[in-house]
C-alpha positions in Angstrom: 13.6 -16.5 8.0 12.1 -19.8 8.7 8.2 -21.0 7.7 7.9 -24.3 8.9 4.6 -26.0 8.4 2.8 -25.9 11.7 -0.4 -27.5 11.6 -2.7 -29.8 9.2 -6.4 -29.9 8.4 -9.2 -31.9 7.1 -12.6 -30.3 6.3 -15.3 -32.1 5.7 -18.9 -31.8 4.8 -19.1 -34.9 7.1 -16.8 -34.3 10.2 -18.5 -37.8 12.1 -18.0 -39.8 8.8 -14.4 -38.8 8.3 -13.2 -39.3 12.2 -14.9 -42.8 12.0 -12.4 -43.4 8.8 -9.8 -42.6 10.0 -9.8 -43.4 13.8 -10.8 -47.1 12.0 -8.4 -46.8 9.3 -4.9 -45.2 11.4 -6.3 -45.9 15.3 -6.3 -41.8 15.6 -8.8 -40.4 18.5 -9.9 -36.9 18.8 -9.4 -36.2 22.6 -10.3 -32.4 22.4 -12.8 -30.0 20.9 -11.6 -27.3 19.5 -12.4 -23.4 18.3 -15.8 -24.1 17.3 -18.5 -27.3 17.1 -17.2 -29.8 15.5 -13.7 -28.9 15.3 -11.6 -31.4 16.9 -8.1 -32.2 17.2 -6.4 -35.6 16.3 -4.0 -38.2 18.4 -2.4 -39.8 16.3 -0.4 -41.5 19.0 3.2 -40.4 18.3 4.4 -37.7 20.7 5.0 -34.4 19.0 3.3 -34.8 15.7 2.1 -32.4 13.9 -0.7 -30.4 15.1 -4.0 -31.8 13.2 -7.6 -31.3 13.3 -10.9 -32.4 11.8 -13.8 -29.6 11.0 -16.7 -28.7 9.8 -16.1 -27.1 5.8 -15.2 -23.7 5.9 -16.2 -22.6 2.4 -18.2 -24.6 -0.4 -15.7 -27.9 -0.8 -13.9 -30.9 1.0 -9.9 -30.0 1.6 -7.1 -31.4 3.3 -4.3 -28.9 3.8 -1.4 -27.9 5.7 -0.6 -24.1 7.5 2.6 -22.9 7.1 4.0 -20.4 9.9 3.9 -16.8 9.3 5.4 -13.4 11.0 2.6 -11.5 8.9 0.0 -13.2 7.8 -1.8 -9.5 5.9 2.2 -9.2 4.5 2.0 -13.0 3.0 -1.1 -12.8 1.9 -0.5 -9.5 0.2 2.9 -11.3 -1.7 0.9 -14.7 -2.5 -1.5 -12.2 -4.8 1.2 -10.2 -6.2 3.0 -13.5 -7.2 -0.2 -14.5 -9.0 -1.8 -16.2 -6.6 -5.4 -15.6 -4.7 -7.0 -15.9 -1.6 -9.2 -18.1 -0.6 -10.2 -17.5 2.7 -9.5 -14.2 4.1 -7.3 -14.0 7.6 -9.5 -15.2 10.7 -8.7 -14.8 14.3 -9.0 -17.5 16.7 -7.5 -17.2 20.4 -4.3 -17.4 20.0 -3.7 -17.4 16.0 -4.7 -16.1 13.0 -5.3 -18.4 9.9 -6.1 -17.3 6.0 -6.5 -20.0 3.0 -4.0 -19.1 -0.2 -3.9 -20.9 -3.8 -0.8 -21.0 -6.1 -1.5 -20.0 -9.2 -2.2 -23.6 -10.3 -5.0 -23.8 -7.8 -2.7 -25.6 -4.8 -4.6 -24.4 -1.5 -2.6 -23.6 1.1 -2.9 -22.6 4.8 -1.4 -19.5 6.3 -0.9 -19.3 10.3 0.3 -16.1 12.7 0.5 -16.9 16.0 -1.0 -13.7 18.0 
């Protein structure tokens, strides 16, 4: 089975301030809002890139991370802290997917996504 990485995401306890970086530094533009205030998507200009966004923070700190693709996101969560790892944001359901926040046991966070 396949988990390819399926979207990427920058939270920020500045969401305005780090758009304005960016768009200046790379040109992005954030076209659409997404699941909740604040939360937008980015262009980056290239045609079928990887699915991006800028939000809000969803916990206490600044991250930029990537979501991998999973069939069961309870099932990969459940093996992440058997293999010594923990969870950092428990699953979530949006329209359309679920999402959950795992670290490695050396503290690497990482996104899970389920499409629903």
């Amino acid at each position: 089975m396949s988990h390819p990485i399926v979207h990427a995401e920058i939270r920020s306890s500045d969401p305005d301030a780090t758009r304005a970086f960016f768009g200046e530094l790379f040109g992005w533009t954030y076209p659409t809002e997404g699941a909740f205030p604040g939360y937008t998507f980015v262009e980056t200009g290239v045609p079928g890139a990887l699915y991006t966004a800028i939000s809000p923070l969803q916990g206490d700190d600044d991250l930029v991370t990537f979501f991998v693709g999973v069939e069961d996101i309870a099932a990969s969560v459940a093996d992440a802290t058997r293999l010594g790892g923990r969870v950092i944001q428990d699953p979530v359901e949006v329209p359309g997917v679920s999402f959950a926040l795992i670290a490695d046991p050396l503290g690497h966070v990482v996104g899970l996504a389920q499409q629903l």
